[in-house]
Every structure is written in C-alpha cells, then in structure tokens.
C-alpha positions as CSV (number, residue, x, y, z in Angstrom):
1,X,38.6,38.6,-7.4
2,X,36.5,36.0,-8.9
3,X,34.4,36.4,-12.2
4,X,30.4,36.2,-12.4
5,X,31.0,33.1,-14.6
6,X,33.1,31.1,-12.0
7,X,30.7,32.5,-9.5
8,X,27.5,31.4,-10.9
9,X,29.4,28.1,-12.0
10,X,30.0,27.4,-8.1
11,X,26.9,28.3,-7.3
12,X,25.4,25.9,-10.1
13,X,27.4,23.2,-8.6
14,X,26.2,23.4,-4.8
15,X,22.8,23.4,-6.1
16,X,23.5,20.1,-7.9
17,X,24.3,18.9,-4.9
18,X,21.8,19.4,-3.0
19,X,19.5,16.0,-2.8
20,X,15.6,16.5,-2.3
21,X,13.7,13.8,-0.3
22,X,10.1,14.1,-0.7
23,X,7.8,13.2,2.3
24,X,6.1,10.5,2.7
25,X,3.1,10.5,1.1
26,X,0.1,8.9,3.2
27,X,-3.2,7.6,1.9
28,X,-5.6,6.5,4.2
29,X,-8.9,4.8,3.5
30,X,-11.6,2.9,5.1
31,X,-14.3,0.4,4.5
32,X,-17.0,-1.5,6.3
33,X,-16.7,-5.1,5.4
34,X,-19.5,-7.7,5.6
35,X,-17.4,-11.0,6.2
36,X,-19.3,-14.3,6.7
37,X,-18.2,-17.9,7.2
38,X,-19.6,-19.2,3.7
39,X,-16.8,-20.0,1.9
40,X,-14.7,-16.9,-0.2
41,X,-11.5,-18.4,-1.7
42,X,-8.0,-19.8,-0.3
43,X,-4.9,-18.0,0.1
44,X,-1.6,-19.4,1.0
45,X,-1.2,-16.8,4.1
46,X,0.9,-16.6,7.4
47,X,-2.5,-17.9,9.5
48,X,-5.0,-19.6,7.6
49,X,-6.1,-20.5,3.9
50,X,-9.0,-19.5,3.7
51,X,-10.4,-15.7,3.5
52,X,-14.0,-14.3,4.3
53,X,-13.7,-11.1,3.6
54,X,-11.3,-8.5,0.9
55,X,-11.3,-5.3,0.2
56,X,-9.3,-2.7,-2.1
57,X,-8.0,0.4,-1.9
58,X,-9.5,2.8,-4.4
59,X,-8.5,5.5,-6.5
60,X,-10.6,9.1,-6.8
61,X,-12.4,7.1,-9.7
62,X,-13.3,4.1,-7.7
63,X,-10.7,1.8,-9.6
64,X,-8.6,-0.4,-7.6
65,X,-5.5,0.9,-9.0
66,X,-3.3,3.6,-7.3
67,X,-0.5,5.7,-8.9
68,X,2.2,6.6,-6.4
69,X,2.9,10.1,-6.4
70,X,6.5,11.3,-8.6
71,X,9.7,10.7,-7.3
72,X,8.4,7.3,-5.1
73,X,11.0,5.0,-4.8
74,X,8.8,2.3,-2.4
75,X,5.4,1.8,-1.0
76,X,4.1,0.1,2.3
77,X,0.9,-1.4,2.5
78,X,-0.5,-2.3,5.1
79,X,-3.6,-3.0,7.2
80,X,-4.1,-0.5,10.3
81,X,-7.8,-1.5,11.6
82,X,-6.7,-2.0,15.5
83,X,-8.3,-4.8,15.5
84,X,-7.0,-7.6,19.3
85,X,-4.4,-10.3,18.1
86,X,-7.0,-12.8,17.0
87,X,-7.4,-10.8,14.3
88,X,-5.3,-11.6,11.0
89,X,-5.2,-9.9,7.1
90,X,-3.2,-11.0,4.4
91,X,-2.4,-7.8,2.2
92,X,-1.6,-8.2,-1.7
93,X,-0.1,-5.7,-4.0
94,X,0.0,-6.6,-8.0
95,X,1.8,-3.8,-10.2
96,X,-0.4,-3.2,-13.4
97,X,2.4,-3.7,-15.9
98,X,3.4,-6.6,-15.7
99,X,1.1,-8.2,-12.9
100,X,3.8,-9.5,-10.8
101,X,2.8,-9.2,-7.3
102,X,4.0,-9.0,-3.3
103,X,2.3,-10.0,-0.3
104,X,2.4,-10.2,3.3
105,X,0.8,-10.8,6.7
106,X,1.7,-7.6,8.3
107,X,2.3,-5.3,5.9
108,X,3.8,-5.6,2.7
109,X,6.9,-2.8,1.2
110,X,7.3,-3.1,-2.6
111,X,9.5,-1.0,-5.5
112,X,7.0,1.5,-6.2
113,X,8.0,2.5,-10.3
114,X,6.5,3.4,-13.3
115,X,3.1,1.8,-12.7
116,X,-0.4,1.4,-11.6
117,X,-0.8,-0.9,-8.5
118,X,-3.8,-3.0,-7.3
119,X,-3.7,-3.3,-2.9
120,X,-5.8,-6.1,-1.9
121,X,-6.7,-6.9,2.3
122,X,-8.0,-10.5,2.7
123,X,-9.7,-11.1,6.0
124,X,-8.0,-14.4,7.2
125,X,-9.4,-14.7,11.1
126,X,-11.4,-14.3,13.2
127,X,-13.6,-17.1,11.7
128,X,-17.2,-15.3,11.6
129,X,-20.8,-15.8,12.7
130,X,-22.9,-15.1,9.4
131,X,-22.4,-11.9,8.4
132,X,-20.1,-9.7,10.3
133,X,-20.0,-6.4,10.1
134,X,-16.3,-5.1,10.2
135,X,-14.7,-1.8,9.6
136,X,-11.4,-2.2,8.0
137,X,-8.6,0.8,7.7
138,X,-6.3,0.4,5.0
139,X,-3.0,2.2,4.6
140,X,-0.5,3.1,2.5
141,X,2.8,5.1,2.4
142,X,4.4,6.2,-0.9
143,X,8.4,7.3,0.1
C-alpha cells in the first residue's frame, strides 16, 4: 500500500504536468475615418507610399497603447474592415520599450512580451475624392 506522502507526491507531479493554454484573447474596435487625397505622409508599403488616412487602436483610457493580457506569447494585428480588393492598409505595431517596431500589408504577428504596444492602420488605396468617409475595423488577437 502506498503512503499519503508518495501519494500526494504523484499527484503533485501530474499536476505539474499539466500545460494550460489560454484562449485567444480578441479585441475588436472600430472607427470612422475621414481620408482625403491632400497629402498625409509616405510609407514604404506593399501598394503605395503614400497614406490618407491612419487610425489607432485604443486603450480604455484613450491611449494608443495596449497591454496584452498575462501569459501572451504573440499578437496579430490586423485590419478586418471588408472592404473589395482595391482596398489596401498598411498596419504598424511599435513595442513601448524599446520602440522597435513590425509591420505589414495584411496583417502583422509580433512577440507580444513585457510591454505596452502602439497598433497603427495607414489607409494606402483607394486614392480618395476630398473627404471620404470610411469605417475602418481594427483587430487584434493576443495568444
């Protein structure tokens, strides 16, 4: 017969064992963009260098940082508007620490650590007629 000591011991042990993944953690958030074709800034993109509109994802303050949940290992950015195939985005994500940054045409993943991140959409095409009105869904996935 075994002893309670060798017992709880093997149970201790198969509880070690036992790995936890977290779900996904999905954050959602949408914004109505005026774009226009005046002149906003360049980007070195997938589709064009030149943006006319941006928009950033927001925290509950209003601050354009986000902290990923504890225990995420990676985040994926991306943007999710629906908008037909003449439409492009360039996303950019900067961590807070150290500023270094990712980016992307169709979604960007990145290390999510011990850190604050900025997420940045930069409206890259269509090329619009004054001010255009667009509604722009931003995503991101902490895993």
């Amino acid at each position: 017969m075994k002893s309670i000591k060798t017992l709880i011991a093997t149970a201790a042990l198969a509880i070690s064992a036992i790995v936890v993944h977290a779900a996904p953690t999905t954050n959602i958030q949408t914004f109505n963009v005026v774009i226009s074709s005046g002149y906003h800034g360049q980007l070195v993109t997938c589709t064009n260098t030149t943006f006319y509109g941006q928009v950033f994802m927001t925290n509950n303050t209003g601050l354009p940082w986000l902290t990923p949940p504890p225990g995420t290992t990676t985040g994926t950015f991306s943007d999710i508007s629906g908008y037909p195939t003449d439409y492009h985005s360039y996303q950019i994500v900067k961590r807070k620490i150290d500023s270094f940054y990712w980016k992307s045409c169709d979604g960007v993943t990145f290390p999510a650590t011990n850190s604050s991140y900025e997420l940045a959409n930069y409206i890259t095409e269509p090329y619009p007629t004054n001010a255009t009105l667009m509604t722009i869904t931003l995503q991101v996935v902490w895993q």
